[in-house]
TORGUSE-46534 format. One record per residue (C-alpha): x, y, z. Coordinates in steps of 0.5 Angstrom, whole numbers, plus 2048, in hexadecimal, padded with zeros to 3 digits. Each point is the difference from the previous one (the first is absolute). Layout:
N
XYZ;...
This chain:
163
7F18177F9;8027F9800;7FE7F97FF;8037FB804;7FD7F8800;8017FD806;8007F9803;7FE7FF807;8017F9803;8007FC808;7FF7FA803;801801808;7FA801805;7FA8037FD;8028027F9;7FA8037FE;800805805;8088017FE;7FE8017F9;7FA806802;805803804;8058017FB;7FB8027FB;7FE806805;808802802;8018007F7;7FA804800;803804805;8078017FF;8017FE7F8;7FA8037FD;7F97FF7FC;7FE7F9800;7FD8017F8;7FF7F7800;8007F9805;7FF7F97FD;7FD7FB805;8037FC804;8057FB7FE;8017FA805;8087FC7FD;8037FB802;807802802;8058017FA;8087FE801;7FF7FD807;7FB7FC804;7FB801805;7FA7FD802;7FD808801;7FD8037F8;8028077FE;7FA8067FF;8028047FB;7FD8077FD;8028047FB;7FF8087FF;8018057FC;801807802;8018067FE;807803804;804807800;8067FC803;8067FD7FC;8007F97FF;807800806;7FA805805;7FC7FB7FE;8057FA802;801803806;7F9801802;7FE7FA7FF;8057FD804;7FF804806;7F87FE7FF;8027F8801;805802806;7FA804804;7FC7F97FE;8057FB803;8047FF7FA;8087FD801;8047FD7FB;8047F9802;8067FF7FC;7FD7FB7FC;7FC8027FA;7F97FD7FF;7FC800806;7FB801805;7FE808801;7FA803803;8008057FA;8048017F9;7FF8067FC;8037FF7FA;8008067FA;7FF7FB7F8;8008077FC;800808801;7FE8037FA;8047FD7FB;807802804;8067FA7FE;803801807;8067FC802;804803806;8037FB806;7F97FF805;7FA8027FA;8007FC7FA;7FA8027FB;7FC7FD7FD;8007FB805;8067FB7FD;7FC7FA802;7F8802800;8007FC7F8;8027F9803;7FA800807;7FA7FF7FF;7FD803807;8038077FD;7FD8007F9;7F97FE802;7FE806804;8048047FD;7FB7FD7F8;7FA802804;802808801;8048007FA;8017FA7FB;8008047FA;807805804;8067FE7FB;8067FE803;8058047FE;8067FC7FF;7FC7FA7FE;7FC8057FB;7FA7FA802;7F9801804;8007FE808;7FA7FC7FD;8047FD7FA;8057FF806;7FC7FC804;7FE7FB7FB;8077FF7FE;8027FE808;8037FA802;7FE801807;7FB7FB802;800802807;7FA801803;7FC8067FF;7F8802802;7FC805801;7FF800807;7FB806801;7FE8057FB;800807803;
């Protein structure tokens, strides 16, 4: 078995309900959701919209390789209603996001990980410290905790519910 860290994140129509379902479609079709922070309700990172983000991380136990994985995912997001509009940053009903799978450096054309951004967002580190702020980075050879202390990001970010 596995263990993947993953971001769960929307701000269209009812974002708690889009989160739930996307838990029980993960617990489903990945595996064993072994944590789950709070939720986290962000403002928008690398555009503006007047809707707030919720995001959750999980952690969970997989048989799946990290592209099965991908791919899983991304089929979870398409069944919620999820599309991709050219532009990078923007509105979505659910985006799930793999930060870490095991300690795996992966560098292929449509899955980076570690994710090659999470250090620099706040709305990624904080519930990703709440489940696993003493995980080291493995390229950063840092804590998620530590990670957190050192971001620059002042977006913000509050628990929005405990779960």
């Amino acid at each position: 078995m596995s263990i993947a860290y993953l971001l769960l994140g929307g701000n269209v129509g009812n974002r708690e309900l889009m989160l739930q379902e996307s838990v029980n479609l993960v617990a489903e079709k990945v595996g064993d959701i072994v944590a789950r922070s709070a939720l986290y309700e962000t403002e928008p990172w690398g555009f503006e919209d007047e809707n707030l983000f919720l995001n959750q991380a999980l952690k969970v136990e997989t048989d799946m390789s990290p592209s099965s994985l991908l791919n899983t995912l991304l089929l979870i997001e398409q069944s919620l209603g999820r599309t991709r509009p050219v532009k990078k940053f923007s509105s979505r009903t659910i985006d799930i996001d793999i930060l870490f799978f095991d300690n795996l450096l992966v560098s292929l054309a449509n899955l980076i990980i570690p994710h090659p951004f999470l250090h620099e967002r706040r709305f990624v580190l904080a519930p990703l410290a709440e489940i696993a702020g003493d995980l080291i980075h493995p390229t950063f050879n840092t804590t998620i905790g530590e990670l957190l202390k050192q971001c620059s990001d002042k977006l913000s970010v509050k628990i929005f519910r405990e779960v």
